[in-house]
C-alpha positions, -999 to 999 in steps of 0.1 A, spaced: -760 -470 13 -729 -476 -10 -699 -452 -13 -665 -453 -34 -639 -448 -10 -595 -449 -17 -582 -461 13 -541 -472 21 -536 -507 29 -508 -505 59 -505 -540 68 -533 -544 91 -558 -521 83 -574 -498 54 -568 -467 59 -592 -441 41 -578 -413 24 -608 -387 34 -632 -390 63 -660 -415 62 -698 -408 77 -700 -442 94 -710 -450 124 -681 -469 147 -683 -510 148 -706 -504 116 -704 -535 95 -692 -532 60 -686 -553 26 -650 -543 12 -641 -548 -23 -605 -542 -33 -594 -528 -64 -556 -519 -65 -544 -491 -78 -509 -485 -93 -495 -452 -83 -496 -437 -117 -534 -437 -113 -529 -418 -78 -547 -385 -81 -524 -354 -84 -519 -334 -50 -539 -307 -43 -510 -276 -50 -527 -255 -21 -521 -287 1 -485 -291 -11 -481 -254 -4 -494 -252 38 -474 -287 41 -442 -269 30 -447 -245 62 -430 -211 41 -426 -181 62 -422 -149 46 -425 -109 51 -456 -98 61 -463 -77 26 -455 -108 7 -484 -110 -12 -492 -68 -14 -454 -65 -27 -451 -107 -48 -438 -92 -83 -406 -71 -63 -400 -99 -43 -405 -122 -73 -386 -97 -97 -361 -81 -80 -380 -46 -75 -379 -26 -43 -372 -40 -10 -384 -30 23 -348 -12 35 -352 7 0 -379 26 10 
């Protein structure tokens, strides 16, 4: 079997960026191609968006233009 992985060198181990269907102890052949970080694949914007942990009302998504563009609010109704 052969498989492209990205994995993060942290000193002492690669570390793979996304899960790998190995077996553990499962011998391997490494080849190492480094990357600069202008070749680093853009972040997911859905990923960015849960990491940032927003909180909002509970209509924010029936009600995004007024809350975007300064239409009704809740205490106006």
């Amino acid at each position: 079997m052969s498989q492209i992985l990205e994995a993060t060198f942290d000193g002492e181990v690669f570390r793979p960026s996304e899960a790998v269907e190995l077996q553990p102890n499962t011998r391997v052949q490494l080849i190492v191609t480094t990357k600069s970080p202008a070749e680093d694949k853009p972040k997911s914007f859905l990923r960015v968006a849960r990491s940032l942990r927003l909180s909002g009302p509970a209509d924010w998504s029936d009600r995004l233009d007024d809350y975007l563009y300064g239409g009704a609010k809740p205490s106006d109704e």
